[in-house]
N, C-alpha and C positions, 0 to 999 in steps of 0.2 A: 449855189446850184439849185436849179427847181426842179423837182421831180412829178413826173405824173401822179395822175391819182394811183392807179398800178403799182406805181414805186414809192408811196408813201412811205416814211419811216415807223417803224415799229417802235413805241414807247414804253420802255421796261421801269417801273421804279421801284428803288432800292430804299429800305433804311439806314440810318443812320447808327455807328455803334458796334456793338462787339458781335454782331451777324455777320459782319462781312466776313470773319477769320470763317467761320464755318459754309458760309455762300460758296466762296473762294474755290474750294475743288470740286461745286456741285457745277460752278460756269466753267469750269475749266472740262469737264467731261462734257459739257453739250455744245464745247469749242465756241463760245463765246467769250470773247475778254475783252474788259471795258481797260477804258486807256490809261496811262501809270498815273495818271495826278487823281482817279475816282479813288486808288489807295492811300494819296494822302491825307492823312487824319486833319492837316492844316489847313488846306485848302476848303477855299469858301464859295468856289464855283457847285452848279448845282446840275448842269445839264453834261454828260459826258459823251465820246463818241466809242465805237467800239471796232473792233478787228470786223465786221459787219458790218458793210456800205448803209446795210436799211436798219439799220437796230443802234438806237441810243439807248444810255439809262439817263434817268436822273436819280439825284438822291436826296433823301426828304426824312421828317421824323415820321416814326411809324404810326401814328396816328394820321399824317396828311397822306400816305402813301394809297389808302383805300378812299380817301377822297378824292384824290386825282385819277385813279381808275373809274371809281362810280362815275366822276363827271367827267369823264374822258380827257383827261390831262394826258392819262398812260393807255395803254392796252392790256398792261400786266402789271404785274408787282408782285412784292411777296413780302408777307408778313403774319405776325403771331396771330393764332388761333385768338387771343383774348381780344385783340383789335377788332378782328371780322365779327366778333360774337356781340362787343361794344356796341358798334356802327349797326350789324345787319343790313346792310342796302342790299336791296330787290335788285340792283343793278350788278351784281359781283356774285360769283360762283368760284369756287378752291378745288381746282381739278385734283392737285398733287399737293400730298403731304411729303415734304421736303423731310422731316424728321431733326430739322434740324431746331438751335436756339431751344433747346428744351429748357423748361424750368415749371415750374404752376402758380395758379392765382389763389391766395390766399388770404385768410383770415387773421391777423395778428393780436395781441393785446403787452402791456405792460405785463413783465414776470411777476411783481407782485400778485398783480389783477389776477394771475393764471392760477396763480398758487391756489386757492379757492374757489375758481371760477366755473361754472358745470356750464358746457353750449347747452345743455337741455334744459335749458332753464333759461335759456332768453326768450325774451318776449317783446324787448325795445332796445336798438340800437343806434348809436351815433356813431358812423363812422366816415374818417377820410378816405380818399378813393377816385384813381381817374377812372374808374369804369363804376358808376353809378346804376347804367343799366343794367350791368350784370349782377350788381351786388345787389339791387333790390330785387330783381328775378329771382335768385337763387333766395333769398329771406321770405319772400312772398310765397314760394313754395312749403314752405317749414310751418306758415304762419305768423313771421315773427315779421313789424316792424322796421325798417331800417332807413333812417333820417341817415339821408349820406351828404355831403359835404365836400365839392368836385376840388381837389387841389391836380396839377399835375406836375406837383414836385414837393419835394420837402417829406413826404408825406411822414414817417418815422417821427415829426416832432412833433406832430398835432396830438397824440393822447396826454406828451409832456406841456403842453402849454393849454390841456383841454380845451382844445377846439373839437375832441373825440375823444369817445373810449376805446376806441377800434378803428385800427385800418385793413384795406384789401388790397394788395400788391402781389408784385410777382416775385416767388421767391426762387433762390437757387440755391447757395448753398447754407443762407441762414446769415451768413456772416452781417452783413451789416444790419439785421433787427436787433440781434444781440450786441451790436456796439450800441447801438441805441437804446438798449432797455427793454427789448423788445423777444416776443415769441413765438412764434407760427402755431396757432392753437386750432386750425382745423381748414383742409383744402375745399378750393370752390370746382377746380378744372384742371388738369394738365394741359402743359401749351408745346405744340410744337410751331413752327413754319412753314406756311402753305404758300404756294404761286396760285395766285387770285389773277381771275381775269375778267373785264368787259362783257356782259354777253352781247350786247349790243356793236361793238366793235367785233367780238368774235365773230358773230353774222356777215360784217362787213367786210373781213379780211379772215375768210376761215382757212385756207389752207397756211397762211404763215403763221395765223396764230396756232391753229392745229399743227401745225409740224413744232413748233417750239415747245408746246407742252407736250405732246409728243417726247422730244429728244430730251425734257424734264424729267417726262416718266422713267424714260429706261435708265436714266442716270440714277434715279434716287433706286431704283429696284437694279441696278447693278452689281 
C-alpha cells in the first residue's frame, strides 16, 4: 500500500535486549503494541508493524538505534543516556526520561589492583571501553590521561590478558565483574532511558511526533 506524504509512517526504533521487559508497560500505557513476533527473542526479522496503521518499529542494537534517528532511518527511538552522550549528534534531542533500564557507567579494575589502588593518584590510563568518548571526557576533566582501547564486547577480559588495566562499562548489579575478577572502583554517570527524537523530522511531522512524545510524557509521569 502507498501512502501519501500526509500519511507517512512513523518510525520508532527499539533496542535490542533486556529493555524490552521494562519498555513493555511504558507501550502498553501510550496504547501502542508492536506485533507478537517483535517479542520474540528468536526472531531475526528487524522491521515490525504495530496495532497503529502509521507507526512501525524496528529493532536494532543500541548503539545503531541513534544512528538511524540522526540519519533519519527512524523518527524516534529510545535508548540509554550512555549512547546519546557516546554519539552526541547535533541531530537528536531526548524529550522524556523513560526512567527506565537503570544501571551506570563505570570504572572497573582487577581486585587485586583495587586492593592498593588510590583513583587520586592516576595520572595515566589504559583502558578498554565502548564509549571512548566519554571515558576520555570524563579523565580530561580530572587531568589524567586515558589511552582507551574501543572493544565492544568481551570487555571483563582485557586487564586479564593486559590489553588494559582498566575498563569502563555499564554496571548493575556487579555480578558479572566479580565473576571475572573484577571491581566497580569508581562511577562516571547514572543511565537511565530516554525517547530521542529527529529534530529535523520533528519539524517535518510535528504534530505526530508531538502527540507521541506527548502521550510518552504522561505515561512516564503517570
Amino acid at each position: 500500500m502507498t501512502y501519501r506524504k500526509t500519511e507517512k509512517k512513523i518510525i520508532i526504533a527499539i533496542p535490542k535486549g533486556r529493555i524490552l521487559k521494562d519498555l513493555t508497560p511504558i507501550l502498553d500505557k501510550v496504547n501502542i503494541t508492536p506485533e507478537k513476533e517483535f517479542f520474540d527473542l528468536n526472531s531475526r526479522k528487524i522491521l515490525f508493524s504495530s496495532n497503529k496503521k502509521l507507526i512501525d518499529f524496528i529493532k536494532v542494537r543500541s548503539f545503531d538505534v541513534v544512528n538511524f534517528v540522526a540519519y533519519g532511518g527512524a523518527h524516534l527511538g529510545i535508548v540509554g543516556l550512555d549512547v546519546i552522550e557516546e554519539f552526541s549528534y547535533e541531530e537528536i534531542y531526548a524529550p522524556v526520561n523513560l526512567g527506565i533500564g537503570r544501571c551506570r557507567l563505570s570504572i572497573a579494575e582487577p581486585i587485586r589492583m583495587a586492593l592498593k589502588d588510590d583513583p587520586k593518584t592516576w595520572t595515566h590510563l589504559k583502558i578498554a571501553t565502548k564509549y571512548p568518548k566519554i571515558t576520555k571526557k570524563h579523565f580530561a576533566l580530572r587531568g589524567v590521561q586515558a589511552e582507551c582501547l574501543k572493544l565492544n564486547g568481551a570487555l571483563e577480559i582485557a586487564p586479564k590478558l593486559d590489553l588494559s588495566s582498566r575498563i569502563v562499562d555499564l554496571v548493575s548489579t556487579g555480578k558479572t565483574l566479580k565473576e571475572n575478577g573484577l571491581i566497580e572502583v569508581e562511577k562516571i554517570m547514572d543511565i537511565t532511558s530516554y525517547l530521542i527524537a529527529n529534530k529535523n523530522m520533528a519539524k517535518t511531522y510535528p504534530n505526530k511526533i508531538k502527540t507521541i512524545i506527548s502521550n510518552f510524557r504522561k505515561a512516564v509521569n503517570a
